[in-house]
C-alpha positions in Angstrom: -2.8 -14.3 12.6 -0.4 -11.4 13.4 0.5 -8.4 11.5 3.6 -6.7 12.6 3.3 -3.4 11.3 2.8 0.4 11.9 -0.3 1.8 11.6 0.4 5.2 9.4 2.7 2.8 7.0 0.6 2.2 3.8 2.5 -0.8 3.0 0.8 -2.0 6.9 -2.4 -0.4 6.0 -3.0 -2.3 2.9 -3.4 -5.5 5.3 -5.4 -3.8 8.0 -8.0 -3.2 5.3 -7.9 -6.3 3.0 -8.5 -8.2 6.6 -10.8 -5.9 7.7 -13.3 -6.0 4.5 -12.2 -9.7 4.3 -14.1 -10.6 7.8 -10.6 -12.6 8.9 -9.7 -11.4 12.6 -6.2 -10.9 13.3 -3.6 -9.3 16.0 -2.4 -6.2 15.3 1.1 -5.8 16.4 2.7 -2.4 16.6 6.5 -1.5 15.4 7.8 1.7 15.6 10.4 1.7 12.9 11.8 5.3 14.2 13.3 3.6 17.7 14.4 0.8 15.0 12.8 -2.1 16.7 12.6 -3.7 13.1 15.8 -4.0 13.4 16.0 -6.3 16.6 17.3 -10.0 16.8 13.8 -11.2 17.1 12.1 -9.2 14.5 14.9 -9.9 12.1 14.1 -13.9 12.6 10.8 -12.8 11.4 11.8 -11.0 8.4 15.6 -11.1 7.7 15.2 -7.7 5.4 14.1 -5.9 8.6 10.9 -4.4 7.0 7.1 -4.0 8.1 5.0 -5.2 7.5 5.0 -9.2 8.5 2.0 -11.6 8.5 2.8 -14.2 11.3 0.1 -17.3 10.8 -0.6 -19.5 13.3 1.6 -21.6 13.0 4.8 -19.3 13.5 5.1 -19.1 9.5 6.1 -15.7 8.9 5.7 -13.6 5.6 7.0 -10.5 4.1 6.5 -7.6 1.5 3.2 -6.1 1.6 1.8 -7.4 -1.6 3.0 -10.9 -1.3 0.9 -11.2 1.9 -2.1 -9.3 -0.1 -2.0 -12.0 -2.3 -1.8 -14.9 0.4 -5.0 -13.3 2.1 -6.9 -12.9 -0.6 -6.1 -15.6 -2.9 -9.8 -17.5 -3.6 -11.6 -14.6 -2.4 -13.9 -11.7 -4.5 -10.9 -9.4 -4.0 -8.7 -11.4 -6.8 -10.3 -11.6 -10.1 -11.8 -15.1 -11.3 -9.8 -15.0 -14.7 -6.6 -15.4 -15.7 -5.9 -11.8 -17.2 -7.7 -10.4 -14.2 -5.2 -12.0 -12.1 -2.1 -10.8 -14.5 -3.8 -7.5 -14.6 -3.9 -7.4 -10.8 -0.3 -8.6 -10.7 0.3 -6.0 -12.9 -0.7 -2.7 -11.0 0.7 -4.6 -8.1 4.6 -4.9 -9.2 4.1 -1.0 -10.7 2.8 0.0 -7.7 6.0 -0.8 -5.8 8.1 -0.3 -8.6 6.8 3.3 -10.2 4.6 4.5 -7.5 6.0 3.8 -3.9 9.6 4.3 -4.6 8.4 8.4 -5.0 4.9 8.8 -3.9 5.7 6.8 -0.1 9.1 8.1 -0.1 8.1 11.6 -0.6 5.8 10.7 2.4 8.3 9.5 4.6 10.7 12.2 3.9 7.9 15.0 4.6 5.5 12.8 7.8 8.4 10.9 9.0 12.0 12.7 9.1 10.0 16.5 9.3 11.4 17.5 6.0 15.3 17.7 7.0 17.6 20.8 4.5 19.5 17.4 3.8 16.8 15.4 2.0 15.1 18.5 0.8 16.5 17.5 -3.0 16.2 14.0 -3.0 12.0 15.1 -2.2 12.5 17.2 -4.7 14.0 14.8 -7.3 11.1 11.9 -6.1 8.2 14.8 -7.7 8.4 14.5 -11.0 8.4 10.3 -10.9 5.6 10.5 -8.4 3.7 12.9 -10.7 4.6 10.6 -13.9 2.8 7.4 -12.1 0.2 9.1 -10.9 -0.5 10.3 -14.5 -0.7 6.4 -15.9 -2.9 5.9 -13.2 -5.3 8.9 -14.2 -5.6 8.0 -17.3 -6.2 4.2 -16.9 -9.2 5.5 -14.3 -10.3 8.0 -16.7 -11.7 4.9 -19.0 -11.9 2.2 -15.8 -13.7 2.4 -12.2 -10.8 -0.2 -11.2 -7.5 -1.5 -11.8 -7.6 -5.3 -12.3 -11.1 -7.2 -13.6 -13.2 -4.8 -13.8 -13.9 -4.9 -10.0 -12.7 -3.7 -6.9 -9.3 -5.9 -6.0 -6.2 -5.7 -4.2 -4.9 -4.1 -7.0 -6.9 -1.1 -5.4 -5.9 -1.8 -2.4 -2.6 -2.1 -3.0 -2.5 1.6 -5.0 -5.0 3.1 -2.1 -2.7 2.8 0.5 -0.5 5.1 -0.5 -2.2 7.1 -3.3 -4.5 8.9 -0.6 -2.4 10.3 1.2 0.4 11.8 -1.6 -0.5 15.0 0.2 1.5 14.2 3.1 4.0 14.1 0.9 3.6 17.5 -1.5 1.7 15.8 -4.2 -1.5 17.7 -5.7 -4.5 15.4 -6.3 -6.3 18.0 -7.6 -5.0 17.7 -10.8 -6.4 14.2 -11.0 -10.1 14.3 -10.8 -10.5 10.2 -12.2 -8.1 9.3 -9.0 -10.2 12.0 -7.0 -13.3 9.8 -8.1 -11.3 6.7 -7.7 -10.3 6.8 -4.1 -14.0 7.8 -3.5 -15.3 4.5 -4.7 -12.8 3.0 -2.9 -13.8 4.7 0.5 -17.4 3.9 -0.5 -16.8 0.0 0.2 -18.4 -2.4 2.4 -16.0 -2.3 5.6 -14.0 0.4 4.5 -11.3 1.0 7.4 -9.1 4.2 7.2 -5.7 4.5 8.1 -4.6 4.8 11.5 
């Protein structure tokens, strides 16, 4: 397998480390979005949305978005729970993850790790805090009563929120007004074959 990707992206990242603590070996294939080389001919007839990260299997079958391809990896494996709410549940902090959480908590990221902060996006950062803060607040208080976010163990919903949850720094966000995530992001960091980012 390939994974076309860049290696501070947390989308890319969540596949480095479900493959990584999964055992399955894999190609790592760099893009640099910056020079826009996800935006050639032959990455675009990989994905036709012109985003990292792809999984290319074996065979030349390509997929795309970063929790679709969790899903595919880990589908059968410890990191996707057994029942069926488990599975919703996982599903669940999935879609909110890229729905509530990426949208301000990556973005805010970007705009800060990736573009240096520019006076033009300065209030579109600032307009991404208060959203950012607001999901990271559901997430505190679901870890306040749980160690994890889908079946009571550690699944790709973790992974999925990990990728971009540890760094919010980069991107202006406090953690330390979050002591269950804090606690959280320990555990996580604490698995068998953790891998960090990078």
């Amino acid at each position: 397998m390939k994974v076309y990707g860049d290696v501070w992206s947390g989308n890319c990242y969540k596949l480095k480390l479900a493959l990584t603590q999964l055992g399955r070996p894999f190609e790592w294939v760099p893009v640099d979005i910056m020079k826009r080389e996800s935006r050639t001919p032959e990455f675009l007839a990989k994905n036709p949305n012109g985003r990292i990260p792809v999984l290319e299997l074996d065979d030349g079958t390509c997929l795309a978005e970063s929790n679709a391809i969790l899903w595919y990896l880990a589908e059968g494996t410890a990191l996707v729970p057994g029942d069926r709410l488990g599975r919703a549940r996982a599903l669940q902090w999935m879609f909110f993850e890229q729905y509530s959480h990426e949208p301000y908590v990556a973005t805010s990221r970007y705009i800060v790790r990736y573009l240096g902060s520019p006076p033009e996006r300065r209030a579109e950062l600032a307009a991404r805090q208060a959203p950012g803060y607001a999901a990271l607040g559901v997430m505190e208080g679901h870890l306040a009563a749980q160690d994890w976010f889908a079946g009571g163990n550690y699944s790709i919903a973790d992974i999925a929120l990990y990728a971009y949850t540890h760094c919010a720094g980069e991107g202006g966000f406090d953690l330390g007004r979050f002591p269950a995530i804090r606690d959280w992001l320990a555990r996580v960091e604490s698995r068998p074959l953790y891998l960090p980012m990078g």
